[in-house]
RODO-2510 file (C-alpha; in nm, 4 decimals, decimal comma):
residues 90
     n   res          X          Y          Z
     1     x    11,8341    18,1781     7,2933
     2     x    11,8226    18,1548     6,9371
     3     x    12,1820    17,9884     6,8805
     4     x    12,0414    17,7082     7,1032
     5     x    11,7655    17,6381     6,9170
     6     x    11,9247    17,3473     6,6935
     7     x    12,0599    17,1916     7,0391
     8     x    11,6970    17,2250     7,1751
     9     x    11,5309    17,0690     6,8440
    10     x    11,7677    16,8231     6,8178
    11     x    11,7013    16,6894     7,2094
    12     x    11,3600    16,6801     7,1574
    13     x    11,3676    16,5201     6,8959
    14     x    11,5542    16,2311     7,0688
    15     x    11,2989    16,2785     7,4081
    16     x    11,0148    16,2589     7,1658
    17     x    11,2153    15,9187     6,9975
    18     x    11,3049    15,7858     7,3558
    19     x    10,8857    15,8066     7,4544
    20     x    10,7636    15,6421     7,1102
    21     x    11,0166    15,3097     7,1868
    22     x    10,8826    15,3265     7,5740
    23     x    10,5109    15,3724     7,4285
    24     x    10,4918    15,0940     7,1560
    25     x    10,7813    14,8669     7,3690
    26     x    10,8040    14,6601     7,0580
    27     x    11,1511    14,6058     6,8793
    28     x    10,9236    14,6496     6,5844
    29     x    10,9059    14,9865     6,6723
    30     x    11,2683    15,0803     6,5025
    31     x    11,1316    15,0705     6,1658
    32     x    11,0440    15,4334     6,2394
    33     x    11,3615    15,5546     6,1152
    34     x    11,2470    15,4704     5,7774
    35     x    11,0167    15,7337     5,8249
    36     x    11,2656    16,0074     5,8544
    37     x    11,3070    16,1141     5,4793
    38     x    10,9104    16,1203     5,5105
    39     x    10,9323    16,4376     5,7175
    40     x    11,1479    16,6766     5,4337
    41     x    11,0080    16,6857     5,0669
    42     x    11,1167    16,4209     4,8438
    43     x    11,1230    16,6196     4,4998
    44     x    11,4291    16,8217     4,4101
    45     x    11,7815    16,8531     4,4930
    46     x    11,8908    17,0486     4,7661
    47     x    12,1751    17,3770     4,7320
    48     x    12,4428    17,1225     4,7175
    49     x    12,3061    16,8338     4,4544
    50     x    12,2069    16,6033     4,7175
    51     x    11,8316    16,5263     4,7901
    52     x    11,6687    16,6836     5,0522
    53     x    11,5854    16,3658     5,2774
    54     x    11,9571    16,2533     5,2442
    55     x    12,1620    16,4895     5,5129
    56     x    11,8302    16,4468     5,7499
    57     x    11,8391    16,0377     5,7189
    58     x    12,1870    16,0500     5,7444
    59     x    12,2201    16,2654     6,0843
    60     x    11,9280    16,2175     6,2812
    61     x    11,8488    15,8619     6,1556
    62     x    12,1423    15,7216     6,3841
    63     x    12,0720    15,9352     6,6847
    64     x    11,6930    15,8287     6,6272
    65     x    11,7677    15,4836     6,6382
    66     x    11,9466    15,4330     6,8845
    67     x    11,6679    15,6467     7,0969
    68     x    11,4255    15,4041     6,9916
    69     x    11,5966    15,1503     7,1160
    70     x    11,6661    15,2441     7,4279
    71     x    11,2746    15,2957     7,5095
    72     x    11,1989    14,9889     7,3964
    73     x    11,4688    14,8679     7,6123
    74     x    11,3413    15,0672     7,9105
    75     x    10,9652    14,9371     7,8253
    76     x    11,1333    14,5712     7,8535
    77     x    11,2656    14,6664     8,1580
    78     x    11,0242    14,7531     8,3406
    79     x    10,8013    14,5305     8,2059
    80     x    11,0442    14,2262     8,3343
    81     x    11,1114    14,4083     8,6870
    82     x    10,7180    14,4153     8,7318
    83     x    10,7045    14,0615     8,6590
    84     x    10,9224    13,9819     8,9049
    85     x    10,7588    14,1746     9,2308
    86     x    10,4223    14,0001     9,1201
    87     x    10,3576    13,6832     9,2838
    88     x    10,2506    13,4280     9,0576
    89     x     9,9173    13,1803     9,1282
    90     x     9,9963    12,8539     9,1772
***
């Protein structure tokens, strides 16, 4: 169990990204990523020289993203396939 915990932090961390987008349904909503180095201290370099927010931003800030967007997408969606089953007042 323990050599699948990075697997099961990393998918929930992209369920958890895929539910904000589909919560908020605003493309405005993708400015989240920039809160990514927000989540590791910002002081210090890390073992290797680099700062600590830097290997986070760069590997989950893609994979973030793009899970944003697609519950945005999904919130647009659905939003547009209710629209159409309503009737509309004339």
């Amino acid at each position: 169990m323990s050599e699948y915990i990075d697997y099961i932090f990393f998918t929930a961390i992209l369920l958890g990204a895929i539910f904000v987008g589909f919560s908020i349904g605003r493309w405005w909503a993708v400015v989240f990523v920039l809160l990514v180095p927000l989540a590791f201290p910002l002081y210090g370099p890390d073992s290797d020289g680099a700062p600590r927010w830097f290997y986070p931003t760069l590997f989950l800030g893609p994979p973030v993203l793009l899970s944003l967007m697609v519950g945005v997408g999904c919130r647009k969606l659905v939003a547009r396939r209710s629209d159409r089953k309503r009737p509309h007042a004339e």
